[in-house]
PyMOL CGO cylinders between C-alpha atoms (Angstrom):
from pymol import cmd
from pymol.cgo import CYLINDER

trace = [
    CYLINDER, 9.65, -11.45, -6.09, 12.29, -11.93, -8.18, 0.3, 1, 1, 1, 1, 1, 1,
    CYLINDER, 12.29, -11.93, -8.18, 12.57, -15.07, -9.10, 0.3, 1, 1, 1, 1, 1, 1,
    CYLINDER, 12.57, -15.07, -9.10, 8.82, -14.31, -10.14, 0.3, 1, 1, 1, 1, 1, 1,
    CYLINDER, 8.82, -14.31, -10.14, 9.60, -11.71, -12.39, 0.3, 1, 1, 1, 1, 1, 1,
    CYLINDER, 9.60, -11.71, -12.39, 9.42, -8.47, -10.52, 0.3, 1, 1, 1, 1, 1, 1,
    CYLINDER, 9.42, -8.47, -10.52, 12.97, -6.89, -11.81, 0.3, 1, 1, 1, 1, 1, 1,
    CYLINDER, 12.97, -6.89, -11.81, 11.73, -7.24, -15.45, 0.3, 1, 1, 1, 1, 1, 1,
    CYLINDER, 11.73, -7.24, -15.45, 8.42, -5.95, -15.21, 0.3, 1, 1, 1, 1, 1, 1,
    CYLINDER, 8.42, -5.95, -15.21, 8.40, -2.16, -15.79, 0.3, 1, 1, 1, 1, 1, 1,
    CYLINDER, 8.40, -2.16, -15.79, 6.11, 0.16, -13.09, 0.3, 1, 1, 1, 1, 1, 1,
    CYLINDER, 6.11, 0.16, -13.09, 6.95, 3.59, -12.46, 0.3, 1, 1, 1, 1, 1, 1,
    CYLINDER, 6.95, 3.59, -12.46, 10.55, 4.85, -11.20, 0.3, 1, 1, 1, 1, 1, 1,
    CYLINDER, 10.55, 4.85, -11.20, 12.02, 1.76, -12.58, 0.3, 1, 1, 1, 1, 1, 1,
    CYLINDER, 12.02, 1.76, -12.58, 10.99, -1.88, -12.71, 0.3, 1, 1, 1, 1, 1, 1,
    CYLINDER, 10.99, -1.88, -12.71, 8.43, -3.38, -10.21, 0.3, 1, 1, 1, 1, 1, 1,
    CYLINDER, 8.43, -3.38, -10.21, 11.01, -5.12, -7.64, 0.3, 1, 1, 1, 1, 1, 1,
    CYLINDER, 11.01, -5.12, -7.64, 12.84, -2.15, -7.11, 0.3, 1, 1, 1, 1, 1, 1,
    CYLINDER, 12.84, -2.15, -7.11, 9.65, -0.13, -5.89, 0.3, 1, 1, 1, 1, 1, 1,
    CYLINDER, 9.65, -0.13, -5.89, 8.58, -2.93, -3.89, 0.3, 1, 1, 1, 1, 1, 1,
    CYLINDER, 8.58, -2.93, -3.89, 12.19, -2.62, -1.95, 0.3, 1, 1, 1, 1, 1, 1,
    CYLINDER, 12.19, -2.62, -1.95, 11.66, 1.22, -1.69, 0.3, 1, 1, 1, 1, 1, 1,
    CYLINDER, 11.66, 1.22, -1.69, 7.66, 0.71, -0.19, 0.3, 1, 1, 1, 1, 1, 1,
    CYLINDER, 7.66, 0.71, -0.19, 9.77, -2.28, 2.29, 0.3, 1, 1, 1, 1, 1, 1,
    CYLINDER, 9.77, -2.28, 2.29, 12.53, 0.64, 2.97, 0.3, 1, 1, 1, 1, 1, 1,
    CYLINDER, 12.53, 0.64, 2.97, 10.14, 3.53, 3.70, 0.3, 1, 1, 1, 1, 1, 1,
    CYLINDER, 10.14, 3.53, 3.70, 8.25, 1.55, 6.05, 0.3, 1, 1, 1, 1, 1, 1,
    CYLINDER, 8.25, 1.55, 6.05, 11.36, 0.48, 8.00, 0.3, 1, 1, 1, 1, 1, 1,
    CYLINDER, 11.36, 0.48, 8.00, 12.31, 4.08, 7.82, 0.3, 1, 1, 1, 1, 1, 1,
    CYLINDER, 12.31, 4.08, 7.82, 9.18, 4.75, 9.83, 0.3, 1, 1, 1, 1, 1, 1,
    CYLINDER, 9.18, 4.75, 9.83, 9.78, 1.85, 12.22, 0.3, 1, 1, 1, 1, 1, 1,
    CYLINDER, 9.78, 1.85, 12.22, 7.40, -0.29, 10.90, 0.3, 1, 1, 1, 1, 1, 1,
    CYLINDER, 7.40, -0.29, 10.90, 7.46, -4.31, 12.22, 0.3, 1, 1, 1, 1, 1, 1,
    CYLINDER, 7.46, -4.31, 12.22, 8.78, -6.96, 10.08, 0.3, 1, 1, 1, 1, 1, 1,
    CYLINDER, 8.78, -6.96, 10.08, 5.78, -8.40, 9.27, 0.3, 1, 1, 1, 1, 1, 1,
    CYLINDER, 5.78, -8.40, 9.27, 4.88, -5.21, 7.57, 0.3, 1, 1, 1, 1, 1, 1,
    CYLINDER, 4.88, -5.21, 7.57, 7.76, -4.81, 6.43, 0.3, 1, 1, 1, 1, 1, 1,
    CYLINDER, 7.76, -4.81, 6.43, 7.94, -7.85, 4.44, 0.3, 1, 1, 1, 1, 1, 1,
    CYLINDER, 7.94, -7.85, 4.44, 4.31, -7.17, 3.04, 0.3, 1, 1, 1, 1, 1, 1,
    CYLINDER, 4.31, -7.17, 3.04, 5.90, -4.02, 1.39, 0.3, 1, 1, 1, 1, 1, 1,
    CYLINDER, 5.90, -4.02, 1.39, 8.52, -5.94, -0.19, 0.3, 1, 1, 1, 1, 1, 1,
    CYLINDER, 8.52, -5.94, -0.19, 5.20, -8.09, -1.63, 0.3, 1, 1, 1, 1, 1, 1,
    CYLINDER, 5.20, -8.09, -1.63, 2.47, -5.94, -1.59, 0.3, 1, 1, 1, 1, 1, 1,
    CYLINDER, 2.47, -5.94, -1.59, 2.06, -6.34, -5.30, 0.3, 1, 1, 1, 1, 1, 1,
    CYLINDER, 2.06, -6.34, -5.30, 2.08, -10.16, -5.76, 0.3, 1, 1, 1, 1, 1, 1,
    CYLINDER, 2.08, -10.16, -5.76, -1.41, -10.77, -6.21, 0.3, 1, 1, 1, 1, 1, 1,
    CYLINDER, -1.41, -10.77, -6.21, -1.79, -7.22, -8.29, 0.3, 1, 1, 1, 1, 1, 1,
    CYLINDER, -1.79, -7.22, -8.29, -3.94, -4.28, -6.29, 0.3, 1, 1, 1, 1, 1, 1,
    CYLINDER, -3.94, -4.28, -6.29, -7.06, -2.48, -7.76, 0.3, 1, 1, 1, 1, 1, 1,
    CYLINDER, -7.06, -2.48, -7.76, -4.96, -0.05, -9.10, 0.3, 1, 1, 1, 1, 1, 1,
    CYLINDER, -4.96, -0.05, -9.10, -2.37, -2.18, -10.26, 0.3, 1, 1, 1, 1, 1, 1,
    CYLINDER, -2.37, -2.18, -10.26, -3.78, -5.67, -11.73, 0.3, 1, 1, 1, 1, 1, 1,
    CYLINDER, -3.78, -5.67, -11.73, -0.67, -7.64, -13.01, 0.3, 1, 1, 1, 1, 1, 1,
    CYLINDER, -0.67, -7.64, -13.01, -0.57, -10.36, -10.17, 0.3, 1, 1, 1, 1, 1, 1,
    CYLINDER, -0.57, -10.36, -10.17, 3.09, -12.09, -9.67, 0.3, 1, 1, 1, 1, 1, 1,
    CYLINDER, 3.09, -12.09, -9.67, 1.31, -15.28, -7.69, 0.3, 1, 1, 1, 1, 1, 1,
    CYLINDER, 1.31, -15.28, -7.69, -2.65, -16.31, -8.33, 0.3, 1, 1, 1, 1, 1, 1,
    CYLINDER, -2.65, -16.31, -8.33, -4.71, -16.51, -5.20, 0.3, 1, 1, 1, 1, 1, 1,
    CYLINDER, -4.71, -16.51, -5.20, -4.34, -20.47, -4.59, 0.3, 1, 1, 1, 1, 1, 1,
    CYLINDER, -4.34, -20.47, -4.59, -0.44, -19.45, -4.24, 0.3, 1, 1, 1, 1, 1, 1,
    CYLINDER, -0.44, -19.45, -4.24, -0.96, -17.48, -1.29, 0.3, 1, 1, 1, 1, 1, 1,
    CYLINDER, -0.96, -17.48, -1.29, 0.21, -21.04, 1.06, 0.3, 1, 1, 1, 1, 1, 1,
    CYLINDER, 0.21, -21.04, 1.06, 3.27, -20.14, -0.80, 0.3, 1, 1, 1, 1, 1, 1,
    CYLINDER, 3.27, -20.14, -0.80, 4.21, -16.88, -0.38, 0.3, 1, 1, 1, 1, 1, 1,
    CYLINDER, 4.21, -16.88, -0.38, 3.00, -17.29, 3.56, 0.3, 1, 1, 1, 1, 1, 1,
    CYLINDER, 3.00, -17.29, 3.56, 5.58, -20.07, 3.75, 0.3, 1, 1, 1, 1, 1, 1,
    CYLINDER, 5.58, -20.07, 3.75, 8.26, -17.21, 2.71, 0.3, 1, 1, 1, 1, 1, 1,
    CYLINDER, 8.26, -17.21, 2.71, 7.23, -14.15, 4.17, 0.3, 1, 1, 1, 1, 1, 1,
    CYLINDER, 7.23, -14.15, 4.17, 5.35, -15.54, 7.38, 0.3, 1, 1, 1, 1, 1, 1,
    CYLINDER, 5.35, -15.54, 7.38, 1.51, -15.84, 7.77, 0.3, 1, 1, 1, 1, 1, 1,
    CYLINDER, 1.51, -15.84, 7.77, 1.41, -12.52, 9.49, 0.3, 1, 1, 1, 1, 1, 1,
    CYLINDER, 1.41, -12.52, 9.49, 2.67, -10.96, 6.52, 0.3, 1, 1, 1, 1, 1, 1,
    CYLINDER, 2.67, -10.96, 6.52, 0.55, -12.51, 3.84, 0.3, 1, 1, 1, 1, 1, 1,
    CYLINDER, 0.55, -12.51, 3.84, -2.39, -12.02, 5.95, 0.3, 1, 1, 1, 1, 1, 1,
    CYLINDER, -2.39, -12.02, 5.95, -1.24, -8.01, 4.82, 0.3, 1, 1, 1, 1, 1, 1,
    CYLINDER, -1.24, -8.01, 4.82, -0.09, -8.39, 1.32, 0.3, 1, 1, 1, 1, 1, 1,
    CYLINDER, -0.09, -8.39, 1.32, -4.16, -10.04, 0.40, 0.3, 1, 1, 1, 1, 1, 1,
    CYLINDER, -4.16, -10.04, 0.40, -5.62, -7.71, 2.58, 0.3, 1, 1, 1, 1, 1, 1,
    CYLINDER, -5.62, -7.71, 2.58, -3.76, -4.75, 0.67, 0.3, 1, 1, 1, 1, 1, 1,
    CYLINDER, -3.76, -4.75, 0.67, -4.62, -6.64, -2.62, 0.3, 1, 1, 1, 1, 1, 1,
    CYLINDER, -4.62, -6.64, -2.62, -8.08, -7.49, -2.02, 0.3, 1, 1, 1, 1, 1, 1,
    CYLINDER, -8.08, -7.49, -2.02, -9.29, -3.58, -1.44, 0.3, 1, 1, 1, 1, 1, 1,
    CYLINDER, -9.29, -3.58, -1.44, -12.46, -2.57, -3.74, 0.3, 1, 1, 1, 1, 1, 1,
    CYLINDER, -12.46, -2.57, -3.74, -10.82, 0.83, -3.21, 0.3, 1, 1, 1, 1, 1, 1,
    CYLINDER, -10.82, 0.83, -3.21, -14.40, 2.41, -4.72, 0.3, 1, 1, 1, 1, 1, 1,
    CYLINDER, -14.40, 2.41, -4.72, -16.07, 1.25, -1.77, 0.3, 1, 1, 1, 1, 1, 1,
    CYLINDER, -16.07, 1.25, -1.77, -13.65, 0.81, 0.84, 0.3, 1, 1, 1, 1, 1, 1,
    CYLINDER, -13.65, 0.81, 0.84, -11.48, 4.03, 0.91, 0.3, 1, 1, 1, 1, 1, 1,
    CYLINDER, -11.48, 4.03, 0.91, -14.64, 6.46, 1.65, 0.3, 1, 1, 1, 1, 1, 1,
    CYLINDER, -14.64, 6.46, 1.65, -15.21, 4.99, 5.28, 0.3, 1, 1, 1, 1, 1, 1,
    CYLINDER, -15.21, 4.99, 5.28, -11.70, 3.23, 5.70, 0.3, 1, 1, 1, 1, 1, 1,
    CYLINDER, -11.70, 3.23, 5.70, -10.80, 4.90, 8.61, 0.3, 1, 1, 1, 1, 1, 1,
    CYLINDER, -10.80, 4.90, 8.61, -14.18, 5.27, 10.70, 0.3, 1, 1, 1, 1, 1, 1,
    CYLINDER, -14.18, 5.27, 10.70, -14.33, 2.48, 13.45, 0.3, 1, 1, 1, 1, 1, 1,
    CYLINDER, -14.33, 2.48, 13.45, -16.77, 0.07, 12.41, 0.3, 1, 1, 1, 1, 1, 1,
    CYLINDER, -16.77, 0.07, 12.41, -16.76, 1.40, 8.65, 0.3, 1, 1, 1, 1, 1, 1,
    CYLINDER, -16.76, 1.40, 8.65, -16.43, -1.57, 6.13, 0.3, 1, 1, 1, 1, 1, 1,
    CYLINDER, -16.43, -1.57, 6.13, -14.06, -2.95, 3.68, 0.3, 1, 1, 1, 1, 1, 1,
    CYLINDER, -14.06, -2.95, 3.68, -15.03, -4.52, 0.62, 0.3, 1, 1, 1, 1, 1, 1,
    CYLINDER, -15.03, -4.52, 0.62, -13.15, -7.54, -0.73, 0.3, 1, 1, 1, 1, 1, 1,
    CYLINDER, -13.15, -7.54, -0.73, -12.47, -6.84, -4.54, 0.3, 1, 1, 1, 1, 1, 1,
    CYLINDER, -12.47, -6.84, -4.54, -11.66, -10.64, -4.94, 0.3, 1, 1, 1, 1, 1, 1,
    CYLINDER, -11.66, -10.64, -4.94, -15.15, -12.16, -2.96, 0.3, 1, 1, 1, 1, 1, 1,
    CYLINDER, -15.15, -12.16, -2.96, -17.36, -9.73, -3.46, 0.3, 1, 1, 1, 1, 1, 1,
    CYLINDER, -17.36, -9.73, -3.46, -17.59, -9.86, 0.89, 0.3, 1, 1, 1, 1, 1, 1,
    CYLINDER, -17.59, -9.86, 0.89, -17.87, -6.67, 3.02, 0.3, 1, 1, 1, 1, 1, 1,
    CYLINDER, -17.87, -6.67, 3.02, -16.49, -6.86, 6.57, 0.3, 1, 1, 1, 1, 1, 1,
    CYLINDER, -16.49, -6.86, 6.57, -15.15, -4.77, 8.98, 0.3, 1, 1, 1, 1, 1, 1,
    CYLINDER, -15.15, -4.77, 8.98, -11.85, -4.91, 10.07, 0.3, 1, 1, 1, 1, 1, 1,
    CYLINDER, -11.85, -4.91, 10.07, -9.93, -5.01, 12.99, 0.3, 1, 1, 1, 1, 1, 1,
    CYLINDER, -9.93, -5.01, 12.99, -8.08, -1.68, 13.97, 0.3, 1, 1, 1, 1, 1, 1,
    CYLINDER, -8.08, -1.68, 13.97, -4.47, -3.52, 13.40, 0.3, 1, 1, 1, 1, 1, 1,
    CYLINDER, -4.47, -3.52, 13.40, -5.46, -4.73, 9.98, 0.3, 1, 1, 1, 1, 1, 1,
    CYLINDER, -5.46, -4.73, 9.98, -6.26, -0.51, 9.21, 0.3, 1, 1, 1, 1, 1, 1,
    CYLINDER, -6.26, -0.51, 9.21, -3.59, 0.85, 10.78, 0.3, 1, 1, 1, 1, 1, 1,
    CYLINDER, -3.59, 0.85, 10.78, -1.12, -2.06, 8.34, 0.3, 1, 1, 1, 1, 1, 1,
    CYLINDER, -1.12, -2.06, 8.34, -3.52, -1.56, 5.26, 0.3, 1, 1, 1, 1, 1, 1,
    CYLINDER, -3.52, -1.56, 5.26, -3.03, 2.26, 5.86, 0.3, 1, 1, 1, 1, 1, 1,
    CYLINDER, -3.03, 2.26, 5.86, 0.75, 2.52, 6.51, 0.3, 1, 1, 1, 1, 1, 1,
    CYLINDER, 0.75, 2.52, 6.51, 1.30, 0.19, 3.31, 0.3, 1, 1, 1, 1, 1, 1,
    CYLINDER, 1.30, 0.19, 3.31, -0.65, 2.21, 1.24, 0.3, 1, 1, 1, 1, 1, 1,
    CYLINDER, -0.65, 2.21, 1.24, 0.84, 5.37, 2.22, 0.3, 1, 1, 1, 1, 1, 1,
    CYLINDER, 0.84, 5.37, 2.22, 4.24, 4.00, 1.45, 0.3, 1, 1, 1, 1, 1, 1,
    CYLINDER, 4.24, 4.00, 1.45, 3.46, 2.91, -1.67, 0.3, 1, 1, 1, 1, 1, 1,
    CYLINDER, 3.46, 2.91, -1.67, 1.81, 5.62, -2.68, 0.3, 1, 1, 1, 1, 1, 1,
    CYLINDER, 1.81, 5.62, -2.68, 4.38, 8.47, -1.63, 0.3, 1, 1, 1, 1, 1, 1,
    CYLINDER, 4.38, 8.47, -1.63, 7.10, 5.96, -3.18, 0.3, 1, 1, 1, 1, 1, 1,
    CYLINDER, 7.10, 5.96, -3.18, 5.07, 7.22, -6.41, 0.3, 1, 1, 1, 1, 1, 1,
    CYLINDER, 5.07, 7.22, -6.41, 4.70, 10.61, -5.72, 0.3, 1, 1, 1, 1, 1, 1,
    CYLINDER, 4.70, 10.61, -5.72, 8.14, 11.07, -4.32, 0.3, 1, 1, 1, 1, 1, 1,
    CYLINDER, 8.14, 11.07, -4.32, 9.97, 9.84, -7.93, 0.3, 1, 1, 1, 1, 1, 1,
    CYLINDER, 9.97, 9.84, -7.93, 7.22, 11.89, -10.39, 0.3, 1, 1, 1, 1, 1, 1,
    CYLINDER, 7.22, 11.89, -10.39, 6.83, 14.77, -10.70, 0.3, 1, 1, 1, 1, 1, 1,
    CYLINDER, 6.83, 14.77, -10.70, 3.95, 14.11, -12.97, 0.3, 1, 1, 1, 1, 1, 1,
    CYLINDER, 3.95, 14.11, -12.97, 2.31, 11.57, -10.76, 0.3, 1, 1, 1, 1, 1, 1,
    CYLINDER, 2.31, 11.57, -10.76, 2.13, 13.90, -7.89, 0.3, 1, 1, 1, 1, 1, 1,
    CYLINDER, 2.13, 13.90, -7.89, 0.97, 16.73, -9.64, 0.3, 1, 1, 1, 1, 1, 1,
    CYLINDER, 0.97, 16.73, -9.64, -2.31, 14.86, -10.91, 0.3, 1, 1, 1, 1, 1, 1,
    CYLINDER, -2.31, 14.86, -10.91, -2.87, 12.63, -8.00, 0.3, 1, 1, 1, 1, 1, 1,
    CYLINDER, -2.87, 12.63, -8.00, -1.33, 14.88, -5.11, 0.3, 1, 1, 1, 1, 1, 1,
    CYLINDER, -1.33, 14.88, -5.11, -4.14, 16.83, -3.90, 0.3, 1, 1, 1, 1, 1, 1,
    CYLINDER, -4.14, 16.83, -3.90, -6.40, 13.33, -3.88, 0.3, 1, 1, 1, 1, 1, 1,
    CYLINDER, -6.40, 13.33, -3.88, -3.82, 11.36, -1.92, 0.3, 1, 1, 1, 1, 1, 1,
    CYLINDER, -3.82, 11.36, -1.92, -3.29, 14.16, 0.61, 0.3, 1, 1, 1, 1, 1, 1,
    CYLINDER, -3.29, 14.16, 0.61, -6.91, 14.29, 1.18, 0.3, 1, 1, 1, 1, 1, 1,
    CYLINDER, -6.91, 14.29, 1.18, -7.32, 10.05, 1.57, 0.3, 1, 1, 1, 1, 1, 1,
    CYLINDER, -7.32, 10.05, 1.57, -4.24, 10.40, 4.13, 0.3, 1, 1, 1, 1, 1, 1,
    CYLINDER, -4.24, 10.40, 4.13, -5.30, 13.04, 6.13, 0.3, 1, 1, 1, 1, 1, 1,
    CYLINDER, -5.30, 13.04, 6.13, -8.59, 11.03, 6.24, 0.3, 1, 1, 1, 1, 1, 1,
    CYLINDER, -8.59, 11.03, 6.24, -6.18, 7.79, 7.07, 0.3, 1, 1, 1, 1, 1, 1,
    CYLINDER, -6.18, 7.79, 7.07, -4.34, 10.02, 9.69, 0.3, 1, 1, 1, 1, 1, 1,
    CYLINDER, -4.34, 10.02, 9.69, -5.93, 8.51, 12.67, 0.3, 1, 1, 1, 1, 1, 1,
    CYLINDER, -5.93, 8.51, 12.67, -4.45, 5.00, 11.67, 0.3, 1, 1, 1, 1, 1, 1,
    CYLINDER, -4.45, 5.00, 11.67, -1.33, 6.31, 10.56, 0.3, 1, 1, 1, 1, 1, 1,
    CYLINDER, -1.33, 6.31, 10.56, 1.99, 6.60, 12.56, 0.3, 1, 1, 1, 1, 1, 1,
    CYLINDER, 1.99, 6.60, 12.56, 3.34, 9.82, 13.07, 0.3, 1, 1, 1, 1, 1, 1,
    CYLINDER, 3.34, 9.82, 13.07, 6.11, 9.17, 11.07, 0.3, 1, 1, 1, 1, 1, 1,
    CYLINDER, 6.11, 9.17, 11.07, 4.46, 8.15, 8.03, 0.3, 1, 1, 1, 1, 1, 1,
    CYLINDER, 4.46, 8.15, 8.03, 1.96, 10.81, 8.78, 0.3, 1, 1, 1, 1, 1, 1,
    CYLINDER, 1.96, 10.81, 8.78, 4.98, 13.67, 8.79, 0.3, 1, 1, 1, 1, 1, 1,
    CYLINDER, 4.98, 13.67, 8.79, 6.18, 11.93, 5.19, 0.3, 1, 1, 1, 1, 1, 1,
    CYLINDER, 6.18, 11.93, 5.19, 2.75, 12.06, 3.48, 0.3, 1, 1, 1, 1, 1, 1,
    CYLINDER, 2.75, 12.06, 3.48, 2.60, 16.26, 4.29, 0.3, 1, 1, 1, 1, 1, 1,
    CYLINDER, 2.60, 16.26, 4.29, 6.45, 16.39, 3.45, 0.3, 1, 1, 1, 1, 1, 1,
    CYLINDER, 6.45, 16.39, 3.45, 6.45, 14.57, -0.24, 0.3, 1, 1, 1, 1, 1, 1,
    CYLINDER, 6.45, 14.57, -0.24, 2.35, 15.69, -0.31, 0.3, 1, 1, 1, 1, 1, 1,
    CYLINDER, 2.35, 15.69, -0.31, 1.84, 19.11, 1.42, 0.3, 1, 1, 1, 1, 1, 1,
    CYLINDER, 1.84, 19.11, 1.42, 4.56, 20.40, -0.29, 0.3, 1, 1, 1, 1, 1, 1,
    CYLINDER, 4.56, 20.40, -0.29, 3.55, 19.70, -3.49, 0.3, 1, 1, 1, 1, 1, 1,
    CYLINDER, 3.55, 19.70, -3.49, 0.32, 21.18, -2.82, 0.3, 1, 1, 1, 1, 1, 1,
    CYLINDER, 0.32, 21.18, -2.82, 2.01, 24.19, -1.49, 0.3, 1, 1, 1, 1, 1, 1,
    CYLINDER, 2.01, 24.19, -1.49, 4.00, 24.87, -4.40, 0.3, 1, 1, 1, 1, 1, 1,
    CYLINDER, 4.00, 24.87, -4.40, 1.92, 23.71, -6.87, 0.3, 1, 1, 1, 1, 1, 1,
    CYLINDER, 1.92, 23.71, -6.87, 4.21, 20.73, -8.16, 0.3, 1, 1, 1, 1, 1, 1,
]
cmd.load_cgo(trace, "trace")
């Protein structure tokens, strides 16, 4: 990620590489495999529907599976591929589909696959709302509600994190 230009490219709390090793850190911090693990450290590289700058185009992904393992980029363009519009409403219901922002395809995926695509996106998401203030005020209330819908595919410790850097916001109106 760095040699690909992650440490210069500005995202919030810092530059993009060193939120991508705080989403890899929380999810270790929660116990999360290395597979996962490694798809926080990446999650970005082919951009995300809510943030588009890609590090590698989509005929790189042999690449980055070559690094990071095919388990792991299997995550990182599931995570990237999200039509969050249509996926996030029914993203935790068994059987509920998922809508490929990339192919246009709607599928619906297996419970492993959730429970990765929801840990990731918790841990990037509170890795936001954790270092502003501002962040969490506007988008707070939303994420809570999306992870307490995610809650059934969510570890308990991730699930603890979201109400401590989300509840408490809530709570306190911050």
């Amino acid at each position: 990620m760095r040699d690909l230009g992650a440490g210069q490219q500005s995202h919030p709390g810092g530059t993009l590489l060193a939120h991508l090793d705080r989403v890899r850190a929380r999810l270790a911090g929660w116990g999360a495999r290395p597979a996962l693990q490694l798809a926080g450290l990446t999650h970005a590289a082919y951009g995300t529907d809510g943030f588009p700058a890609a590090l590698l185009s989509l005929d790189r992904r042999a690449e980055l599976a070559a690094v990071i393992g095919p388990e792991a980029e299997e995550i990182v363009y599931f995570y990237a591929s999200c039509d969050r519009r249509a996926s996030y409403p029914d993203f935790a219901t068994p059987g509920g589909y998922f809508r490929d922002r990339f192919t246009g395809q709607a599928f619906a995926p297996p419970t492993h696959l959730r429970q990765d695509f929801a840990e990731l996106t918790a841990a990037n998401e509170l890795d936001l709302a954790y270092r502003n203030r501002d962040f969490r005020t506007q988008w707070g209330p939303e994420l809570l509600a999306l992870f307490t819908r995610f809650q059934p595919l969510l570890s308990e410790a991730a699930w603890r994190d979201c109400l401590d850097v989300l509840g408490s916001a809530r709570r306190q109106g911050s």
